[in-house]
Each structure stands twice: as structure tokens, then as C-alpha cells.
C-alpha positions as CSV (number, residue, x, y, z in Angstrom):
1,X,2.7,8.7,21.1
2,X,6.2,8.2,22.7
3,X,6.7,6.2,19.3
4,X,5.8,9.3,17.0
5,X,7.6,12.2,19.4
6,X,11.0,10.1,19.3
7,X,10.7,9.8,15.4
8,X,10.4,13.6,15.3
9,X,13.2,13.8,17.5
10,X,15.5,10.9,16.5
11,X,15.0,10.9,12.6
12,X,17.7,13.9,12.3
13,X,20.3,11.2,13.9
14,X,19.2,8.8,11.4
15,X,17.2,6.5,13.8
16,X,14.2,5.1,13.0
17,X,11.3,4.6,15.8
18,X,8.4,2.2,15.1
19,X,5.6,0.2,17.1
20,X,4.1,-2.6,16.1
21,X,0.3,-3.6,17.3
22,X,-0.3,-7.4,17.6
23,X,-3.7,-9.0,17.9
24,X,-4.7,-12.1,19.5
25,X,-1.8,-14.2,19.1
26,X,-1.9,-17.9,19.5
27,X,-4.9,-18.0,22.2
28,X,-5.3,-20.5,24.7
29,X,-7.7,-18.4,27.0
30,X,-11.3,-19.7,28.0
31,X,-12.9,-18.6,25.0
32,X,-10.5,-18.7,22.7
33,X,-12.8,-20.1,20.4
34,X,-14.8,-17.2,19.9
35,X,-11.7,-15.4,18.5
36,X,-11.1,-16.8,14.8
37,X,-14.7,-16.4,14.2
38,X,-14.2,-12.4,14.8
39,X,-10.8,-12.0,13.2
40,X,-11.1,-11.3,9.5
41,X,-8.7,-13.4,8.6
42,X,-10.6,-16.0,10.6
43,X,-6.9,-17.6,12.4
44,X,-5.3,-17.0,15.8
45,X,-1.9,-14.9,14.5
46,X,1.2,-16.3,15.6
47,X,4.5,-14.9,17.2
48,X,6.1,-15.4,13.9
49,X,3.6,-13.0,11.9
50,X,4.7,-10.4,14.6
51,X,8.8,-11.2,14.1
52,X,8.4,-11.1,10.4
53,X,6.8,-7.2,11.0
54,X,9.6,-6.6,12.8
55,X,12.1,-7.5,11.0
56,X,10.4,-5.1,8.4
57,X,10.5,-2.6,10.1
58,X,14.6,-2.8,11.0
59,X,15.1,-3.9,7.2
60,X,16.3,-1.3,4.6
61,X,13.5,-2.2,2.7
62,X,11.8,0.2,5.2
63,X,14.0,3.1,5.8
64,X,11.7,5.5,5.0
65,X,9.7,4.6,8.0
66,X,9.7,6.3,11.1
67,X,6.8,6.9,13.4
68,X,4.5,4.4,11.8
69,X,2.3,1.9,13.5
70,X,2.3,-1.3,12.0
71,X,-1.0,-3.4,12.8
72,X,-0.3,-7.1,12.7
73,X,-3.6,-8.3,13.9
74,X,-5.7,-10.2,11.4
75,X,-7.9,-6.9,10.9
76,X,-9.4,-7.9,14.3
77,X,-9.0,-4.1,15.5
78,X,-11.7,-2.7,12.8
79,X,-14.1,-5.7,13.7
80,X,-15.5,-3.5,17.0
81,X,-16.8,-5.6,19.5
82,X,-14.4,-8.8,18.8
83,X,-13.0,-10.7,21.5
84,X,-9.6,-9.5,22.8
85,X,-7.5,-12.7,25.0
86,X,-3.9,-12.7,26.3
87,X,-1.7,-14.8,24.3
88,X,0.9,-17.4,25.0
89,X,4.6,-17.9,24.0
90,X,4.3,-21.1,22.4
91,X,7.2,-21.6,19.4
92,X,6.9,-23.4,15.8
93,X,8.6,-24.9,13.4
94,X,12.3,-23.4,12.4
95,X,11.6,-24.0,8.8
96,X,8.5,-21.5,9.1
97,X,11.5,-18.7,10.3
98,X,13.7,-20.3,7.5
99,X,10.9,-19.1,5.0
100,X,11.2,-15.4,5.8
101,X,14.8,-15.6,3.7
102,X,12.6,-16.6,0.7
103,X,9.4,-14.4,1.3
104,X,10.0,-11.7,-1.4
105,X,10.3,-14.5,-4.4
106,X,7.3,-13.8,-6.5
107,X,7.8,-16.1,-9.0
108,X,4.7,-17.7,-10.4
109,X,2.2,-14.7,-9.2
110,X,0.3,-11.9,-11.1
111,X,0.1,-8.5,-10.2
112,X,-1.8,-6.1,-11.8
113,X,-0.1,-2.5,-10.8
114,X,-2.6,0.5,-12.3
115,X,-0.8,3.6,-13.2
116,X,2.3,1.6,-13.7
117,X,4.1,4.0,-16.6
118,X,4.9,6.7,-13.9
119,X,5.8,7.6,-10.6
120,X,5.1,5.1,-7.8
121,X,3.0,2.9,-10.3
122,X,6.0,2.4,-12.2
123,X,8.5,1.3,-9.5
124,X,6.2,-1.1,-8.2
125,X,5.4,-2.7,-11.2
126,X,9.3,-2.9,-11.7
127,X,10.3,-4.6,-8.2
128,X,7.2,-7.3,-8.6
129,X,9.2,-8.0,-12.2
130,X,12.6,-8.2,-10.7
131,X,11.2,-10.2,-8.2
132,X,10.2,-13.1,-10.8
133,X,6.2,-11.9,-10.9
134,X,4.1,-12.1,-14.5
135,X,3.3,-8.4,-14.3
136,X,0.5,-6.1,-15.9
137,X,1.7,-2.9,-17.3
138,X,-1.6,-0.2,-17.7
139,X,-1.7,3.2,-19.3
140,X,-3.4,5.8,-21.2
141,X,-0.5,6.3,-23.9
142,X,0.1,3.0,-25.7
143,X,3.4,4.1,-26.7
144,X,4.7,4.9,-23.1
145,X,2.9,1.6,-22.1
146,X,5.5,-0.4,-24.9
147,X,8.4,1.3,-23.6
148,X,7.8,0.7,-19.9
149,X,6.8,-3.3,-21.1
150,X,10.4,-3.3,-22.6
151,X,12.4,-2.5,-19.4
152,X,10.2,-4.5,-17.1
153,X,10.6,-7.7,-19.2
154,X,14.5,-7.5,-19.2
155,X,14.4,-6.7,-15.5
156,X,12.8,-9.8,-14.8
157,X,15.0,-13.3,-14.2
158,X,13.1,-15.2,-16.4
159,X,12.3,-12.3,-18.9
160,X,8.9,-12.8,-18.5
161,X,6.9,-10.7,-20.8
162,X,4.4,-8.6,-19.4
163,X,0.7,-8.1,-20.6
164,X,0.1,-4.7,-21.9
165,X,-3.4,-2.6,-21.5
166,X,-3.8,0.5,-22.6
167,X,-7.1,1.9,-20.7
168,X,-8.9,4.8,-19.3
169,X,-9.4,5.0,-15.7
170,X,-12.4,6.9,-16.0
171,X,-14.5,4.3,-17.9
172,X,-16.3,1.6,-16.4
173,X,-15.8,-0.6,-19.5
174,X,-12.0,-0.5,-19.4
175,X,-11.5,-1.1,-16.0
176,X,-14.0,-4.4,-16.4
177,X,-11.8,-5.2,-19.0
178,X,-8.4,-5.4,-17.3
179,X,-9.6,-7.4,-15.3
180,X,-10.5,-9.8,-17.8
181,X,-7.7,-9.7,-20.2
182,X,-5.6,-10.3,-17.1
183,X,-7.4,-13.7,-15.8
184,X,-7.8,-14.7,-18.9
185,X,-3.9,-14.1,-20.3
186,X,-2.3,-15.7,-17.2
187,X,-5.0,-17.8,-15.7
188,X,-5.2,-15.9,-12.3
189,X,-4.8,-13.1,-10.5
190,X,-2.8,-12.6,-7.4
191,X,-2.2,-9.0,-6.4
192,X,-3.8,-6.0,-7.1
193,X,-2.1,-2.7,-6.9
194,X,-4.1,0.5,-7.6
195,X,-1.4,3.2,-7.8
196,X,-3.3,5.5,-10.1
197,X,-4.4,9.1,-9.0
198,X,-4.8,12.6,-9.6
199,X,-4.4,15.4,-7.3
200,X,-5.3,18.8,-8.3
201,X,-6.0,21.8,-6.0
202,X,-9.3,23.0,-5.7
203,X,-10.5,24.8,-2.6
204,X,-14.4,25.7,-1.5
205,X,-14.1,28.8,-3.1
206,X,-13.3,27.7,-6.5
207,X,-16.0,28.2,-9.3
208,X,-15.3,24.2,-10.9
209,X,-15.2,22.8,-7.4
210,X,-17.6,20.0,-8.2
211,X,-16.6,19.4,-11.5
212,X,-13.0,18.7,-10.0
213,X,-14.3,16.8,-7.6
214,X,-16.1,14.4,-9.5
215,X,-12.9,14.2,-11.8
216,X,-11.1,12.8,-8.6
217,X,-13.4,11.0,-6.9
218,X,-13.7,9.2,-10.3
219,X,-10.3,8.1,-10.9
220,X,-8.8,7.5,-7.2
221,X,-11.7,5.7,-5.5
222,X,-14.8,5.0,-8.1
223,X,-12.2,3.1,-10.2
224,X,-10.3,1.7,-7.3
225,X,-14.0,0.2,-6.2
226,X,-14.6,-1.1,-9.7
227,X,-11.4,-2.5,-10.6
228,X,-11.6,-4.4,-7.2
229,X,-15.3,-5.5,-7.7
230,X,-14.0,-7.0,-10.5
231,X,-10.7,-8.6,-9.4
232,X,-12.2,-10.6,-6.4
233,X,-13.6,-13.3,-7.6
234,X,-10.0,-14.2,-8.9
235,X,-8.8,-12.8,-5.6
236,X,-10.7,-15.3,-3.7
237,X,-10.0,-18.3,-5.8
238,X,-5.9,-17.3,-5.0
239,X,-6.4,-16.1,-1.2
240,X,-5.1,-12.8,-2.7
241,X,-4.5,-9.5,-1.7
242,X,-5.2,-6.0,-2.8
243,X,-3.0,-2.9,-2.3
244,X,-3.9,0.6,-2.8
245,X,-1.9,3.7,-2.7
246,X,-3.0,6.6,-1.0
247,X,-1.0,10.0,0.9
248,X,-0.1,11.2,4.4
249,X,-2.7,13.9,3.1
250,X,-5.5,11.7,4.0
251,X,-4.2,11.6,7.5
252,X,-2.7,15.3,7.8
253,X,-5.4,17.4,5.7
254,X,-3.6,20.3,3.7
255,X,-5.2,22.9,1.6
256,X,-6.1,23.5,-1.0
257,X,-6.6,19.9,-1.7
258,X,-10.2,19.4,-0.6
259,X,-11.0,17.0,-3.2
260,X,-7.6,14.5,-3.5
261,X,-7.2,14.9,0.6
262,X,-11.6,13.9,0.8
263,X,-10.9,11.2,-1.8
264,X,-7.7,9.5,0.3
265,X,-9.1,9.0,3.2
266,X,-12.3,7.4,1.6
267,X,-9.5,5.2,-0.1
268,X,-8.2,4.4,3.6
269,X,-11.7,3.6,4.8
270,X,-12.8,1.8,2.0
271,X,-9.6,-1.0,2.5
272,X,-10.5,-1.6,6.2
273,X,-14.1,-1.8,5.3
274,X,-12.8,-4.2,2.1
275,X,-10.8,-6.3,5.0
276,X,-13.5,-7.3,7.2
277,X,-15.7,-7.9,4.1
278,X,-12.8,-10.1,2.3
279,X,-10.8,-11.5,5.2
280,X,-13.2,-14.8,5.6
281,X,-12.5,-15.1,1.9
282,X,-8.8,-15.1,2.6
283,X,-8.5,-11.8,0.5
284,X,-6.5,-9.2,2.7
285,X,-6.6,-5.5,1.7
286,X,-4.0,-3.0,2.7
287,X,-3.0,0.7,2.5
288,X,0.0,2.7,1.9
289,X,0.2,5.9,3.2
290,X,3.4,7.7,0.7
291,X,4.5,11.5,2.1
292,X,6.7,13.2,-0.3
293,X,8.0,11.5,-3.3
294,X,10.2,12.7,-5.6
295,X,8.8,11.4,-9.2
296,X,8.6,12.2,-12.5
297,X,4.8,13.2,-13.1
298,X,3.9,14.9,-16.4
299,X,1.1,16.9,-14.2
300,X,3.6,17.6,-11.5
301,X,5.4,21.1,-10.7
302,X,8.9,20.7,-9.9
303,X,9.6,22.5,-6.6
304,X,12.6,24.7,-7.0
305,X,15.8,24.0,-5.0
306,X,14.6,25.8,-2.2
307,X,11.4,24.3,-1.7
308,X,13.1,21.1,-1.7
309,X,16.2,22.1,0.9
310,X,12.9,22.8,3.1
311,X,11.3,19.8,2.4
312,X,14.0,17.7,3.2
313,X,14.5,19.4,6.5
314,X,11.2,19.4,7.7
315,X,11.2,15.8,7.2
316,X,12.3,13.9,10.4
317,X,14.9,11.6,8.2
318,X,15.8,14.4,6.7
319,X,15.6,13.4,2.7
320,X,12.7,13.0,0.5
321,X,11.2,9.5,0.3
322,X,11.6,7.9,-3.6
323,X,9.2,5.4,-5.2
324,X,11.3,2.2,-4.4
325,X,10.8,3.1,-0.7
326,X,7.2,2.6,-1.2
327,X,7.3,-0.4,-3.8
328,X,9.2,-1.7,-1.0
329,X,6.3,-1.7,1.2
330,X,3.8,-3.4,-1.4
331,X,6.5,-6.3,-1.9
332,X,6.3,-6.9,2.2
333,X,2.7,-6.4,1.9
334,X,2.0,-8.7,-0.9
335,X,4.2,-10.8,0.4
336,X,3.9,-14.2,2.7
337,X,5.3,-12.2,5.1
338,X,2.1,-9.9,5.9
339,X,-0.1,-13.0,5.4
340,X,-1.4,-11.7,8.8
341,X,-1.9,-8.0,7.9
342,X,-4.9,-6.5,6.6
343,X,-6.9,-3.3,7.2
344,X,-3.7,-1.8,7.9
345,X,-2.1,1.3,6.6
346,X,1.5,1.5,6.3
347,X,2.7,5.2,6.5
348,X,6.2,5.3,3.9
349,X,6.7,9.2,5.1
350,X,10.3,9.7,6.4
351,X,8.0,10.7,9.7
352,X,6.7,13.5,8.1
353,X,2.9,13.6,9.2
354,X,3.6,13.8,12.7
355,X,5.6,16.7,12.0
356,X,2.8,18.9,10.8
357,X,3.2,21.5,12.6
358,X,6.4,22.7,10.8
359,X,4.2,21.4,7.6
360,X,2.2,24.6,8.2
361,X,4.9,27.2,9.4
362,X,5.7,29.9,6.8
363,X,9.1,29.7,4.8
């Protein structure tokens, strides 16, 4: 709590204020061998899985992230009941710290980012390009899904060409078939991204509640469950890992979003449930947690200069987070540095959700 009230209070002096929560870490305890067996990951962490979460966290690459909690604990906290021992300070190799200088080099991997012609979707799919990744671009307009191919492939070092798929997130068959094109164009997968929603407003009252509730639950969590379903027996064969996007509003519930805000936190419990279930298989699953965003989204109403001077001032950093601030957090995430991390969500807010309260006053 100390963490989250000095965010509120620092952010407008441009500090950031983080905690990070370690598991059992290098055990040498009586018992210690009871403790793989209960972590997920099925491994003791080590002090350097913690300093590479820090470093994170004091890295630009996370400077839209204030008041988070970053759990670096093998999904060990979501497995109730496992064995918790005191750690010791042992030390490794230096060339294991050497590696964090290398950590974001994705060359040889394949990510799969969904909704990646827009928004969020789009800068991810970018950064994993720039950073030497084969890529997977996926839409529903094969025109916009050719144009967004063309600027990833000359972003990338190697000009690697991506793999396009145009697709509908609401059937069954093309989200079985992503997957397939994908393993069977590059040979493997190694990351999945699912950036793909929709968020209208619908509140109790409304007449098509149910009808827009089915529309979301559809796209952001049936098709996350599929396309996952899918992708895991590649997953398993590349100790992989699985990254979905969800909101603050699945933490901080706002009307009238009954069904987006219901179908986000589902999203959130669905990847720690998905991390117990997938650690042993060396599959981690993660969550990122986006506040406001400033994209371009063809469904999207532009808030007027007003709205957005409030915005911004309600928001502990005092600015508006952009999508590169949270592609930044699926790199770390999908990265060698996180290779401890799963279960987790990483909140990419500016600090916002512990500043509801002014969420809610009138302006």
C-alpha cells in the first residue's frame, strides 16, 4: 500500500514507485525439496530473476509504470497451499548478468500478435519485428493487413517477411487455422500475443444486453481460449509463452462497461489459471493490464481536448500512456528476462487505477 499511495503522490514529480514480490528464491531450507514440485515453473528462482525485474522496472522501457506490483515468483503465489522457505544469498555466474544486455534480441522466434493492424496489436507486432522476430500479422481487412506487412518487414534487420492471415475472431475455424498456417509456415511457435478486443458500453438496463455480451465474451476471451488451445502444443515443444492484453478496467470496474469490464477480469483469471496448468510444461502465461492509451481505433471516440487535459491530470505521471509503453512490457515479458514470471499481471497505467477515486469525481 505504501507502494501505490507514494505513486499517487510522487508520479506528478515524475517518480516512479514500484514493488517487486519474489518467491522462493534459491532454497536451501529443510524441505526445500518440496518447493519445485509446487512452483509452476517447477525451479527454485534465483536472485538474478529478481535483479532482471528490477532493472525493468528502473528502465525506460517501463516508464509508464508506477504503483505496480511485479510478481517474480514462478506462479508459486496462485498455487495455494505451496511451500513458502527463506532463501539464501548465494551468487552465479557473471556471464548469466552479462545476458541481460542481450535479453531483448528476438531473432530466430515467432510471435503471433492478434489484432496486430491497430492500436496496441500493432505496436507490438512492430517492436517483436524491430527486434529481429519472424512475426504474424492478423486482421479482418486483407488490404490493411498488406499495408501493415509492408512496414513491419522493413522495420525488421533482416527484413524478414512476415506471414499474413486475414481471419475472423469470432469463428472457431479461423482461429484453428492461424494456428496452423503459423507452425506450419515457420516451423514453430514461440510467443503468443492476443491483443484483440472490443469494448462497447452496455449497462443492465440496456434492451441488447445479452446479445452484446455474447459479442464480447466471444472475441476477448472465447477466442483468446481457442487460439491458445490451439497454440500449446507448439508452445510446449518451444517452452513458450503466451501474453494477453487486458485493462485496468478489469481491476477498477467502471460503468457502463459491464460486459468488456466482466470479460477482462475472466481474461486475468484465465492466465493464472493457464500458469499453473502450463508452467510444468515450461509454458508461462502473463497479463498486461494497459490504462489509457491513446490509439487510433476505427470504433473509438476521440475525446475532445478537454477530456484529455483531465485525463492526463488525473493520471499520477501526468500524460497518457501510448502503445509502445505497453509493447514494451510484452518484449520484457516474452523475453529471457521474465523466464521466471508467470501468472502475473503487469499494470502499464501511468498509476492510474489506484487513483480511482478522482476516476469517479465529476468534471
Amino acid at each position: 500500500m505504501l507502494t501505490r499511495v507514494l505513486a499517487l503522490e510522487l508520479g506528478p514529480k515524475g517518480i516512479r514507485v514500484n514493488t517487486l514480490n519474489p518467491g522462493a528464491t534459491d532454497v536451501t531450507k529443510s524441505g526445500a525439496n518440496d518447493v519445485p514440485g509446487s512452483t509452476p515453473l517447477r525451479r527454485f528462482g534465483q536472485p538474478l530473476d529478481i535483479a532482471k525485474g528490477v532493472v525493468f522496472l528502473a528502465s525506460s522501457d517501463a516508464n509508464f509504470i508506477t504503483g505496480a506490483n511485479l510478481v517474480v515468483d514462478g506462479g508459486l503465489v496462485y498455487n495455494i497451499g505451496a511451500l513458502f522457505v527463506k532463501a539464501n544469498q548465494n551468487d552465479f555466474p557473471i556471464h548469466d548478468y552479462k545476458d541481460v544486455m542481450h535479453s531483448r534480441n528476438m531473432t530466430g522466434k515467432v510471435v503471433v500478435v492478434t489484432g496486430s493492424c491497430q492500436g496496441i496489436g500493432q505496436s507490438v507486432v512492430k517492436l517483436f519485428s524491430i527486434l529481429g522476430a519472424h512475426v504474424v500479422i492478423t486482421g479482418r481487412n486483407e488490404t490493411v493487413v498488406k499495408e501493415v506487412a509492408k512496414e513491419v518487414q522493413q522495420l525488421s534487420p533482416y527484413k524478414l517477411k512476415p506471414l499474413n492471415v486475414t481471419m475472423d475472431f469470432t469463428k472457431s475455424a479461423d482461429l484453428k487455422e492461424l494456428i496452423a498456417k503459423t507452425a506450419k509456415h515457420f516451423g514453430k511457435i514461440d510467443v503468443l500475443v492476443n491483443a484483440v478486443d472490443i469494448s462497447p458500453d452496455a449497462d443492465i438496463w440496456r434492451p441488447n444486453l445479452l446479445t452484446v455480451w455474447d459479442q464480447v465474451f466471444n472475441v476477448n476471451l472465447r477466442a483468446v481460449v481457442e487460439l491458445i488451445h490451439h497454440a500449446v502444443p507448439h508452445l510446449a515443444k518451444t517452452k513458450g509463452t503466451v501474453i494477453n492484453i487486458s485493462t485496468i478496467g478489469a481491476i477498477a470496474p467502471l460503468g457502463p462497461y459491464l460486459a468488456y469490464g466482466s470479460a477482462e477480469a475472466a481474461l486475468d483469471m484465465l492466465g493464472r489459471v493457464l500458469a499453473l496448468e502450463l508452467g510444468p510444461k515450461g509454458v508461462r502465461v502473463n497479463t498486461i493490464n494497459p490504462g489509457l492509451i491513446v490509439t487510433e481505433c476505427e470504433d473509438c471516440v476521440e475525446p475532445t481536448a478537454g477530456e484529455m487535459d483531465y485525463l492526463e491530470k488525473i493520471t499520477p505521471l501526468r500524460r497518457l500512456g501510448e502503445p509502445l509503453d505497453v509493447a514494451k512490457g510484452v518484449a520484457f515479458l516474452a523475453s529471457t528476462d521474465a523466464q521466471f514470471i508467470t501468472g502475473t499481471n503487469l499494470v502499464i497505467d501511468g498509476g492510474l487505477v489506484y487513483n480511482y477515486a478522482a476516476i469517479l469525481q465529476p468534471h
